[in-house]
MARVEXPA-163623 format. One record per atom (N, C-alpha, C): residue number from 0; residue in one letter; chain; atom name; x, y, z. Coordinates in nm, 4 decimals. Layout:
REM residues N
+-----+---+---+----+----------+----------+----------+
|   k | r | c |  a |        X |        Y |        Z |
+-----+---+---+----+----------+----------+----------+
| NUM | a | A | CA |        X |        Y |        Z |
...
+-----+---+---+----+----------+----------+----------+
END
This chain:
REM residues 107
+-----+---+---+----+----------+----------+----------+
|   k | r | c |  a |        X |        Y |        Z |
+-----+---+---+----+----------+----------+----------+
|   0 | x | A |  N |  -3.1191 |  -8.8268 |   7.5027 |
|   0 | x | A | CA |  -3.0132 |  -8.9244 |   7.5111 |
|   0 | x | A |  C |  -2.8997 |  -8.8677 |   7.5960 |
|   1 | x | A |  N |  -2.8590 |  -8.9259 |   7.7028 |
|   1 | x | A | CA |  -2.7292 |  -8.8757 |   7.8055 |
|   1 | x | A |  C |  -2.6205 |  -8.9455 |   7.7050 |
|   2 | x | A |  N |  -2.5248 |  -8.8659 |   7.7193 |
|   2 | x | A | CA |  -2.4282 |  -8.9140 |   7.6656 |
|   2 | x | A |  C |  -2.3191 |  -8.9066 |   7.7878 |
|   3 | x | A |  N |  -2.1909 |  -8.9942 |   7.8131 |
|   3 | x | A | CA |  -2.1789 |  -9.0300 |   7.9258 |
|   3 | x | A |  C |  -2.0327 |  -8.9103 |   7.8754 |
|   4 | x | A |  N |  -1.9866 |  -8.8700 |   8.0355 |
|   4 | x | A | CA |  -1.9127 |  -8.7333 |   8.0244 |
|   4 | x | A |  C |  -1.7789 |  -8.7993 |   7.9994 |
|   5 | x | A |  N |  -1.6827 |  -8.6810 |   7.9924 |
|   5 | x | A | CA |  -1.5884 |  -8.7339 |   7.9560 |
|   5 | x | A |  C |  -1.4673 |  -8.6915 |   8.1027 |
|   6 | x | A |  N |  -1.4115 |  -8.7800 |   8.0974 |
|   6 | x | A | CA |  -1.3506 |  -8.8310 |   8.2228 |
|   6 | x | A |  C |  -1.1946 |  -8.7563 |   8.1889 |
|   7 | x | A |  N |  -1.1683 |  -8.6823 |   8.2992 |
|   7 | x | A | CA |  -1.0589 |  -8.6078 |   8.2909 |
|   7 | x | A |  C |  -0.9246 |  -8.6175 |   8.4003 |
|   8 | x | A |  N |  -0.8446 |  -8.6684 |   8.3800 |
|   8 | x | A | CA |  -0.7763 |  -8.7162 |   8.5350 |
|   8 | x | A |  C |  -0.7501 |  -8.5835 |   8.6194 |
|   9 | x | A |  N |  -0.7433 |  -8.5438 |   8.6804 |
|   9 | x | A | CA |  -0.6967 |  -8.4386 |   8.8015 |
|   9 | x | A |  C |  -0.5336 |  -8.4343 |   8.7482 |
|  10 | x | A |  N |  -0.5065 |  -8.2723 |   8.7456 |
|  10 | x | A | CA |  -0.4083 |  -8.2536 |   8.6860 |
|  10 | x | A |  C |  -0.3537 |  -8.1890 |   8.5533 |
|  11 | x | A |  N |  -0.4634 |  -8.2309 |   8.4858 |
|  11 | x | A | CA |  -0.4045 |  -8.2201 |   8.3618 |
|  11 | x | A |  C |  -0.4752 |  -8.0735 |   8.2965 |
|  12 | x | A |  N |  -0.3637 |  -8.0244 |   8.2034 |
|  12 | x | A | CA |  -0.4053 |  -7.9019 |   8.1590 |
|  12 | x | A |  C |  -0.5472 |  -7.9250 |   8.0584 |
|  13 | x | A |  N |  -0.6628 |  -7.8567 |   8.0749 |
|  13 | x | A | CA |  -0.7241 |  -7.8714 |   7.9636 |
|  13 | x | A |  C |  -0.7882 |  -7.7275 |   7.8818 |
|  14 | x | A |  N |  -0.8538 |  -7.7129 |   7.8029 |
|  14 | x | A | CA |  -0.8959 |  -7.5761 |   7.7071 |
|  14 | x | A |  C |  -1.0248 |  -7.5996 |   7.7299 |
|  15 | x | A |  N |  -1.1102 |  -7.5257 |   7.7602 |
|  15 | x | A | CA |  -1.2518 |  -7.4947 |   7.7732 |
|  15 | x | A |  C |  -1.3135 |  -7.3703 |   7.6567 |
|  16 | x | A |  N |  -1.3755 |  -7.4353 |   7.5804 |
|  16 | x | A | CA |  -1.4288 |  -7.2958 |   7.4515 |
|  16 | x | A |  C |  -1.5272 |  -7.2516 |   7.5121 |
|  17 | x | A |  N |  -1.5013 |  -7.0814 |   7.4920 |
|  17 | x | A | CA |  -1.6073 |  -7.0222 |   7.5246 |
|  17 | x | A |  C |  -1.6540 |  -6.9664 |   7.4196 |
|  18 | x | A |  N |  -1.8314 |  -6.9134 |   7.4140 |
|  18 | x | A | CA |  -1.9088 |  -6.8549 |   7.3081 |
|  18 | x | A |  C |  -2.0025 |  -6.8143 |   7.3462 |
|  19 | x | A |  N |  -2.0302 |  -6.7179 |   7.3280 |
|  19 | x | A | CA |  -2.1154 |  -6.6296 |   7.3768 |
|  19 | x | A |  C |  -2.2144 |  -6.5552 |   7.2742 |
|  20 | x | A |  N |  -2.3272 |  -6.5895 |   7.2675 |
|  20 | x | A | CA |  -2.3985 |  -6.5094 |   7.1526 |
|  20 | x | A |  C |  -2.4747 |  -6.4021 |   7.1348 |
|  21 | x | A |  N |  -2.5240 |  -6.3541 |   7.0133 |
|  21 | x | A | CA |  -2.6549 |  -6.2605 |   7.0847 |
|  21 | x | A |  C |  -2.5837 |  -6.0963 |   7.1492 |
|  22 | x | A |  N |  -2.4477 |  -6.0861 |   7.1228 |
|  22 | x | A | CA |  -2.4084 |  -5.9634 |   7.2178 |
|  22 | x | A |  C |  -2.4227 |  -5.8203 |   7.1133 |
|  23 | x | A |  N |  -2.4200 |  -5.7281 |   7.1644 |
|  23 | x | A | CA |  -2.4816 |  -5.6138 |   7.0744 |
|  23 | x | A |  C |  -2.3993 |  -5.5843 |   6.9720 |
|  24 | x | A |  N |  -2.4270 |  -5.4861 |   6.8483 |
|  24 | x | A | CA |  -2.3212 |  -5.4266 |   6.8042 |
|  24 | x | A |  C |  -2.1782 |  -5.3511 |   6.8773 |
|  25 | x | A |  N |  -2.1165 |  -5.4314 |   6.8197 |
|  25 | x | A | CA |  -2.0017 |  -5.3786 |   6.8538 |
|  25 | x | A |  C |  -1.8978 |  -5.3656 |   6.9744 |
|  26 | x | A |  N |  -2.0028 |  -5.5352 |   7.0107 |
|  26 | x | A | CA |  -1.9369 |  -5.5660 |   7.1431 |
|  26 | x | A |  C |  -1.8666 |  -5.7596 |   7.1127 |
|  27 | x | A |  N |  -1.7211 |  -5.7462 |   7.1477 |
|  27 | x | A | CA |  -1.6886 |  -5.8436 |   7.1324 |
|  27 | x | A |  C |  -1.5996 |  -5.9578 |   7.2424 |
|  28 | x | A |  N |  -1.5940 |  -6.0375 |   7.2208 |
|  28 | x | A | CA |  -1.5161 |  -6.0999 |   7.3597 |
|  28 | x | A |  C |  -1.4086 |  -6.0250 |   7.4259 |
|  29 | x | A |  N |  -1.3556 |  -5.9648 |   7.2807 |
|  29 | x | A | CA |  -1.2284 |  -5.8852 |   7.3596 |
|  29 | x | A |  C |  -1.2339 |  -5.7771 |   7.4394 |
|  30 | x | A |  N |  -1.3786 |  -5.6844 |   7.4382 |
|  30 | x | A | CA |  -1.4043 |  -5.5938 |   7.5263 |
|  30 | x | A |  C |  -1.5133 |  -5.5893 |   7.5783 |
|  31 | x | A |  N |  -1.5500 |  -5.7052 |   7.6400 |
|  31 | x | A | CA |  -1.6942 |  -5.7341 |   7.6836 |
|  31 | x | A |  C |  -1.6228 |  -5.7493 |   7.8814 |
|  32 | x | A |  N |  -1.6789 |  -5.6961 |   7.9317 |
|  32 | x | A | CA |  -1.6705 |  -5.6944 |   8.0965 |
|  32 | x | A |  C |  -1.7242 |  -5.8226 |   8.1214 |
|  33 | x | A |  N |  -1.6300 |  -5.9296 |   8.1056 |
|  33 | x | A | CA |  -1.6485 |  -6.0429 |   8.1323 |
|  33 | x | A |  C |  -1.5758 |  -6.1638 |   8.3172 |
|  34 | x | A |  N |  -1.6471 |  -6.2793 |   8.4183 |
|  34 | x | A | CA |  -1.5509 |  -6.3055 |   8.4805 |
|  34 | x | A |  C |  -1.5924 |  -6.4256 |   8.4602 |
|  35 | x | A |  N |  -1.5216 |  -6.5506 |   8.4242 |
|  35 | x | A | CA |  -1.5882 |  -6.7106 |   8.4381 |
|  35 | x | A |  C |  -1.5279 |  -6.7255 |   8.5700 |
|  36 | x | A |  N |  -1.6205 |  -6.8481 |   8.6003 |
|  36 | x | A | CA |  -1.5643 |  -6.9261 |   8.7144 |
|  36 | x | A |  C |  -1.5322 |  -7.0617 |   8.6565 |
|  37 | x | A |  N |  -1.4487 |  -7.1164 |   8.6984 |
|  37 | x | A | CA |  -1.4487 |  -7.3199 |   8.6544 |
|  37 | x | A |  C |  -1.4665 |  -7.3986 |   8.7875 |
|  38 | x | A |  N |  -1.5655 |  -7.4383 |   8.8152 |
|  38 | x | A | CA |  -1.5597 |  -7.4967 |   8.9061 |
|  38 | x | A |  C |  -1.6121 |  -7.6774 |   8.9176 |
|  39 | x | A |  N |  -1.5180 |  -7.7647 |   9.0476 |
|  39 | x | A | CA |  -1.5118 |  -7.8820 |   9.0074 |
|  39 | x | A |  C |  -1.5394 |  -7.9178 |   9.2277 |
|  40 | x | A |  N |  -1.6423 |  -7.9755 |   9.2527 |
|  40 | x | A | CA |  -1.6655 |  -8.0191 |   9.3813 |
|  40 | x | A |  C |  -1.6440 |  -7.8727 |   9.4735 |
|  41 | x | A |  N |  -1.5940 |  -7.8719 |   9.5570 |
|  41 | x | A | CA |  -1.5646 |  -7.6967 |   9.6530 |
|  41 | x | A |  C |  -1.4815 |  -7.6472 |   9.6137 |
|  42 | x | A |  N |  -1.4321 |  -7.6769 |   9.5000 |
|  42 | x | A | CA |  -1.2958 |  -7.5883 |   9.4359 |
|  42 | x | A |  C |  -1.3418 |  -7.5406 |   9.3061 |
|  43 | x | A |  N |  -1.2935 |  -7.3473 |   9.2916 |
|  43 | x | A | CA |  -1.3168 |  -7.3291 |   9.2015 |
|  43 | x | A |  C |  -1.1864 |  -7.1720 |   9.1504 |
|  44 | x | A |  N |  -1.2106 |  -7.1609 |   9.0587 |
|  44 | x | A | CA |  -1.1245 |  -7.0628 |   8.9776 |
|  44 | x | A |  C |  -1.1743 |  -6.9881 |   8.8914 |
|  45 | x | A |  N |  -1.1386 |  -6.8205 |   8.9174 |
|  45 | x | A | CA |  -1.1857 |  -6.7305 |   8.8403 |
|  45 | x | A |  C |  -1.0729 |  -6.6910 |   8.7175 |
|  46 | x | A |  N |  -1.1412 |  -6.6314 |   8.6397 |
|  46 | x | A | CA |  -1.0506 |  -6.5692 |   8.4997 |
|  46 | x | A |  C |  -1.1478 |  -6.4958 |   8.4943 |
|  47 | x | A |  N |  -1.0457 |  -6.3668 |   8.4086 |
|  47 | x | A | CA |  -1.1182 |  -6.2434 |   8.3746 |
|  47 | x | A |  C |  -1.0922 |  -6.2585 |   8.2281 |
|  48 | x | A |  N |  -1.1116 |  -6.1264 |   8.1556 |
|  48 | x | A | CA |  -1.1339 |  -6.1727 |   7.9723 |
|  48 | x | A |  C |  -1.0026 |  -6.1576 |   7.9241 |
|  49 | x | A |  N |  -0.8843 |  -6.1320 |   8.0162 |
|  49 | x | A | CA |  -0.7297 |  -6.1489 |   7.9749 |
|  49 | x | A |  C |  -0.6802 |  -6.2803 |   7.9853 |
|  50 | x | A |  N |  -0.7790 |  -6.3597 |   8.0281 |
|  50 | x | A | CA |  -0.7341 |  -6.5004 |   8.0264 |
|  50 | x | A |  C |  -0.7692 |  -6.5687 |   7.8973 |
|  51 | x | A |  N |  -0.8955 |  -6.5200 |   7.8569 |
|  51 | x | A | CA |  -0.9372 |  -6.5693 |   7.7337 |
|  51 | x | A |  C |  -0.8016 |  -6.6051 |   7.6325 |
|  52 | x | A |  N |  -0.8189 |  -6.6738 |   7.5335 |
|  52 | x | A | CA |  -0.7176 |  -6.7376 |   7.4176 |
|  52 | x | A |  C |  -0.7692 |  -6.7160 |   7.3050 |
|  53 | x | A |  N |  -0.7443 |  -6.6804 |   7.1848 |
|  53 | x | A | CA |  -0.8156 |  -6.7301 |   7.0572 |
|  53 | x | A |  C |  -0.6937 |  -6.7898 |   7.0051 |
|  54 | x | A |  N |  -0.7977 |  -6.8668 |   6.8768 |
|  54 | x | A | CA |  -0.7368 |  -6.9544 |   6.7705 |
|  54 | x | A |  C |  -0.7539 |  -6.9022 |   6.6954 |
|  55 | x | A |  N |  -0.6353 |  -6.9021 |   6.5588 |
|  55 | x | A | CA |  -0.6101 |  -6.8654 |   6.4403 |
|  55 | x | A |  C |  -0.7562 |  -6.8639 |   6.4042 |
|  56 | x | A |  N |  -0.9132 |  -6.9547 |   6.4088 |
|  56 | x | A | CA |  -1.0266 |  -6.9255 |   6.3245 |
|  56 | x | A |  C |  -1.1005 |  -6.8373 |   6.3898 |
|  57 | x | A |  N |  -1.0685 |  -6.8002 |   6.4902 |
|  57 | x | A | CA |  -1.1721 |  -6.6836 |   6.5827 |
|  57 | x | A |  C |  -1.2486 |  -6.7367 |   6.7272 |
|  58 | x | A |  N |  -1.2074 |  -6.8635 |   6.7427 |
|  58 | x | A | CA |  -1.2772 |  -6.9526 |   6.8773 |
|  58 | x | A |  C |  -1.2069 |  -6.9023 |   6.9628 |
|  59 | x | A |  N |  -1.2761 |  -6.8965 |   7.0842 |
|  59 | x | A | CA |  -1.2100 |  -6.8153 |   7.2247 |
|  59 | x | A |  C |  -1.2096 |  -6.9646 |   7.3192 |
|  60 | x | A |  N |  -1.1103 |  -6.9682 |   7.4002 |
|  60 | x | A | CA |  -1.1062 |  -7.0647 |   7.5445 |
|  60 | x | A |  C |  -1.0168 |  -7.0203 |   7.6075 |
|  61 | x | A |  N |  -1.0849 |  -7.1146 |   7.7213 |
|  61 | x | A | CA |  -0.9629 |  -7.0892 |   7.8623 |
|  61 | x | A |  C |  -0.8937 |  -7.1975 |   7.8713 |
|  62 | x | A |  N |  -0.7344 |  -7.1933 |   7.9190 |
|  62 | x | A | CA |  -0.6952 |  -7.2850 |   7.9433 |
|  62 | x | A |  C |  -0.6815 |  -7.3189 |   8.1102 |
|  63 | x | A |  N |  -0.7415 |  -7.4294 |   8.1713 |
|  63 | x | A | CA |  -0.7754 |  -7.4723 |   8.2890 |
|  63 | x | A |  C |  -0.6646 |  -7.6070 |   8.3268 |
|  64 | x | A |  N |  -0.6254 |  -7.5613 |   8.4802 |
|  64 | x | A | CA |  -0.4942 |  -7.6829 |   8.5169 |
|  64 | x | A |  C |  -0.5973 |  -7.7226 |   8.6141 |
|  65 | x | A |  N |  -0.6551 |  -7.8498 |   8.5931 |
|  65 | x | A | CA |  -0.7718 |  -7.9003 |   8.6976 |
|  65 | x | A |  C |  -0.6698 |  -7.9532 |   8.8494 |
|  66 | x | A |  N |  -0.5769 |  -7.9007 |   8.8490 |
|  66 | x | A | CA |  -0.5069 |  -7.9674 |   8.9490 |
|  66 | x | A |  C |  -0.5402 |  -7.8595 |   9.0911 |
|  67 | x | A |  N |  -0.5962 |  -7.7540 |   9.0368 |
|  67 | x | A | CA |  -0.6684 |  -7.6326 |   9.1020 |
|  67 | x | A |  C |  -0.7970 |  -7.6680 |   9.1472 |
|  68 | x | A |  N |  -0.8681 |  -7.7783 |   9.1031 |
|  68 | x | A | CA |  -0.9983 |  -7.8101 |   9.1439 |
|  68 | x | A |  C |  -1.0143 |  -7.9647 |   9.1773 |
|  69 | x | A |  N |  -1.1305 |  -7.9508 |   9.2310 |
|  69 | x | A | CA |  -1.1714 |  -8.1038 |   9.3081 |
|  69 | x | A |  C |  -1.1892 |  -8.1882 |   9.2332 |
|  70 | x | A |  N |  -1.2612 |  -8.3197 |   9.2676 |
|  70 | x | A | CA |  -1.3363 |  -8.4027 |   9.1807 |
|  70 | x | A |  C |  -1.4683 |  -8.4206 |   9.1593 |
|  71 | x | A |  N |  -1.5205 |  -8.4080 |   9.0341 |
|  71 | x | A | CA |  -1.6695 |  -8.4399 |   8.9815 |
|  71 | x | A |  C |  -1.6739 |  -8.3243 |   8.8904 |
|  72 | x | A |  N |  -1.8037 |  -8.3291 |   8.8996 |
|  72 | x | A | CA |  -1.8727 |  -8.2475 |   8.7489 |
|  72 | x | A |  C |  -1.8288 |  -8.1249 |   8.7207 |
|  73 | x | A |  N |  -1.7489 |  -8.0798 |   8.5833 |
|  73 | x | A | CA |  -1.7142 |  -7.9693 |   8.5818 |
|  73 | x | A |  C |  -1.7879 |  -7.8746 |   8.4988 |
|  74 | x | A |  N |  -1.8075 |  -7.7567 |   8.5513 |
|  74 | x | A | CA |  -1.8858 |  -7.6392 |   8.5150 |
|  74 | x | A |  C |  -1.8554 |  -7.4948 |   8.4894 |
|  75 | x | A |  N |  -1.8588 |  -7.4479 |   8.4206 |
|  75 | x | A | CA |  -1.8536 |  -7.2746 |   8.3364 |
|  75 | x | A |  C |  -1.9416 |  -7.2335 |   8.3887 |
|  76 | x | A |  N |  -1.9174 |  -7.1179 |   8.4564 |
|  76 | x | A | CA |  -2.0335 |  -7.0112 |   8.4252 |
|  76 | x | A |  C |  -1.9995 |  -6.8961 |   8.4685 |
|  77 | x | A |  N |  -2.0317 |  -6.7541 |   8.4428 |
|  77 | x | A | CA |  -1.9753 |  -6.6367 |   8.4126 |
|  77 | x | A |  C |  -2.0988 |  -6.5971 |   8.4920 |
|  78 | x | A |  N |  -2.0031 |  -6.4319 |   8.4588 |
|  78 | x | A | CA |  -2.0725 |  -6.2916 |   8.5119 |
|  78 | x | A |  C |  -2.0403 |  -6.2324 |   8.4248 |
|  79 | x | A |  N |  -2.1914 |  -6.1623 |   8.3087 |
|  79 | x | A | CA |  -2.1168 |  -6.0887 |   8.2050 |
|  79 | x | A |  C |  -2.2297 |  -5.9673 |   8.2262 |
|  80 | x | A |  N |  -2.1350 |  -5.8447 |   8.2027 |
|  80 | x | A | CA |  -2.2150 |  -5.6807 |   8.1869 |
|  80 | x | A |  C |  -2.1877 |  -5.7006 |   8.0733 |
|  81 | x | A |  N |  -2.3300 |  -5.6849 |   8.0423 |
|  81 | x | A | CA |  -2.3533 |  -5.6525 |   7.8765 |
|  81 | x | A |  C |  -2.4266 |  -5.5098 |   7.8587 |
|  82 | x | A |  N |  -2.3679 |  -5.3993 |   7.7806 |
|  82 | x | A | CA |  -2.4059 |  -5.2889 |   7.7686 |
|  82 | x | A |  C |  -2.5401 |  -5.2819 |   7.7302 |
|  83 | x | A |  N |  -2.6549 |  -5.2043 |   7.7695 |
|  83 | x | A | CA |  -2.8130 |  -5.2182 |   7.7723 |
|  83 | x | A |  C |  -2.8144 |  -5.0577 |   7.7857 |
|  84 | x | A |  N |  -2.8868 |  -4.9962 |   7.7325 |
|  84 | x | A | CA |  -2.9215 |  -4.8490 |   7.8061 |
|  84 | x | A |  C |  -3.0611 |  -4.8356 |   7.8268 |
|  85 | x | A |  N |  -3.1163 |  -4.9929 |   7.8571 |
|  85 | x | A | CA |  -3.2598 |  -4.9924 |   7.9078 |
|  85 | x | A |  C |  -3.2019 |  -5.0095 |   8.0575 |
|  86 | x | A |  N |  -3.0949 |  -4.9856 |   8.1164 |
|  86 | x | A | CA |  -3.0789 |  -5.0459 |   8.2374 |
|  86 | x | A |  C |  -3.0401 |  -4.8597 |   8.3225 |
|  87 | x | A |  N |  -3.0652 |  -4.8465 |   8.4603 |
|  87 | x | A | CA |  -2.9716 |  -4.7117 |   8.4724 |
|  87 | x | A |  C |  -2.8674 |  -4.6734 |   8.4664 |
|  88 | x | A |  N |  -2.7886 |  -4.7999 |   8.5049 |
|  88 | x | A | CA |  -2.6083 |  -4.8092 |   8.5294 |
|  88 | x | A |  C |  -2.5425 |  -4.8101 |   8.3685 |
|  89 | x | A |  N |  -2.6495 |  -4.8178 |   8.2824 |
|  89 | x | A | CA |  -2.6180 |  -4.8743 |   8.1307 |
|  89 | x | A |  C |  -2.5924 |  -5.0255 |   8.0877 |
|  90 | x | A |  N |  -2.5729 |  -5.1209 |   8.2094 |
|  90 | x | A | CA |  -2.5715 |  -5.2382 |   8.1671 |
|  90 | x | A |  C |  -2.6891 |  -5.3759 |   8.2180 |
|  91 | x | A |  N |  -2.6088 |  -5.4843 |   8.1936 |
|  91 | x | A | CA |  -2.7244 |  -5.5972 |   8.2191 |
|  91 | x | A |  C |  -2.6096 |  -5.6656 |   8.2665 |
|  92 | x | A |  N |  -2.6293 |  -5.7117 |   8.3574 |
|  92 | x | A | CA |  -2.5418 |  -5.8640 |   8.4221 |
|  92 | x | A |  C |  -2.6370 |  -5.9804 |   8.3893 |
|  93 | x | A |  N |  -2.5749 |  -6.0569 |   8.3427 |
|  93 | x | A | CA |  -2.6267 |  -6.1783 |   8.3317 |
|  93 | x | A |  C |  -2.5543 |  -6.3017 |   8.3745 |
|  94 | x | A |  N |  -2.5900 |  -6.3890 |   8.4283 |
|  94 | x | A | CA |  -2.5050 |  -6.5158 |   8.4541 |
|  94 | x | A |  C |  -2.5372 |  -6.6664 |   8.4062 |
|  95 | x | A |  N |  -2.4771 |  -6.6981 |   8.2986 |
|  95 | x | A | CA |  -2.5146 |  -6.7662 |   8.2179 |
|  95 | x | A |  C |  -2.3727 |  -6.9024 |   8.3111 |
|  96 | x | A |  N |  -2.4824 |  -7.0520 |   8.2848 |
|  96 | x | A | CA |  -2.3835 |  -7.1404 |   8.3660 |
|  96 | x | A |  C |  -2.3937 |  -7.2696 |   8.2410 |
|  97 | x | A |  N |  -2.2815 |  -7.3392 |   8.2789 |
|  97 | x | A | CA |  -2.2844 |  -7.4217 |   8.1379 |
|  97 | x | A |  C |  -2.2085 |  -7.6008 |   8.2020 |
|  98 | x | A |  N |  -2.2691 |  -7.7072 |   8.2091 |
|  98 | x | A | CA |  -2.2851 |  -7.8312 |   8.2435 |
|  98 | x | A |  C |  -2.1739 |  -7.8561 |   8.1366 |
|  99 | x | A |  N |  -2.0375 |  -7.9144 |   8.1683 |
|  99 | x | A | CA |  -1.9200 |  -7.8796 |   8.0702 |
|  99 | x | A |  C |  -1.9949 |  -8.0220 |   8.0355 |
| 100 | x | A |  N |  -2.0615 |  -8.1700 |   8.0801 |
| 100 | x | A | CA |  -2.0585 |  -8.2697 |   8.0717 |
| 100 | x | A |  C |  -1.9208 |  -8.3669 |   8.0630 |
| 101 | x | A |  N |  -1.8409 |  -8.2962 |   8.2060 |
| 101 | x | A | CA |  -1.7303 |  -8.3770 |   8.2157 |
| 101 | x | A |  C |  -1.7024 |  -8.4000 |   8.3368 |
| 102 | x | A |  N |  -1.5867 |  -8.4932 |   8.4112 |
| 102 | x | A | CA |  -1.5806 |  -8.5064 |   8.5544 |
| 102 | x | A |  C |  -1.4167 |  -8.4975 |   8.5741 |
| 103 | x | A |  N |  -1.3819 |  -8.4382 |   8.6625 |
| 103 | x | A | CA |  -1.2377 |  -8.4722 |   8.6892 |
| 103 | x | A |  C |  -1.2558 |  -8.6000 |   8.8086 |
| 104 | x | A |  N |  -1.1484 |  -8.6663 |   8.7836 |
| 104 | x | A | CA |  -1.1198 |  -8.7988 |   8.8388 |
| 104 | x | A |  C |  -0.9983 |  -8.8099 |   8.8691 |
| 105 | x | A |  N |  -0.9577 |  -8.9212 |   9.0072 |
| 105 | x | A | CA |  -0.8219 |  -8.8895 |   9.0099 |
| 105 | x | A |  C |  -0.6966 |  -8.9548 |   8.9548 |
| 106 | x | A |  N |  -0.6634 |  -8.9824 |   8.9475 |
| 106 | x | A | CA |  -0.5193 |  -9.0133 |   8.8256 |
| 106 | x | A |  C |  -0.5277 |  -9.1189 |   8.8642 |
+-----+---+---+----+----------+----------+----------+
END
């Protein structure tokens, strides 16, 4: 079932939750070598994990001013070193991308 996205005017500040699972002992958002991108048509914006936010229950987001990005489908997706010592460098990059199911539109 598509569920139809949610329509965001250009401009406006919004919060994007991030979650990330599965990460090893003793590795947490707050010291995980993390970079998202947000990106919306040819415009896009990086944050590193000092951008991250939490809420009083433990949920992490970014807060995003889409007035920085284009119009249409907006999308998450990162570059995360995740510590591995099956790897030589000791880590794993992974790039995990995430279909926010929303569009910026213009005002």
């Amino acid at each position: 079932m598509n569920r139809k996205p949610l329509l965001i005017p250009q401009g406006e500040d919004r919060k994007i939750e991030v979650l990330l699972s599965n990460l090893p002992d003793g590795v947490t958002m707050q010291n995980l070598d993390i970079t998202f991108t947000v990106s919306c048509g040819y415009q896009s914006v990086q944050f590193d994990r000092t951008h991250l936010r939490t809420t009083a229950d433990g949920r992490h987001y970014l807060a995003v001013d889409t007035s920085q990005l284009g119009l249409g489908d907006l999308k998450l997706s990162a570059h995360v070193r995740i510590p591995d010592t099956d790897f030589a460098d000791g880590y794993r990059d992974e790039y995990p991308e995430l279909d926010l199911n929303a569009k910026i539109v213009q005002r």
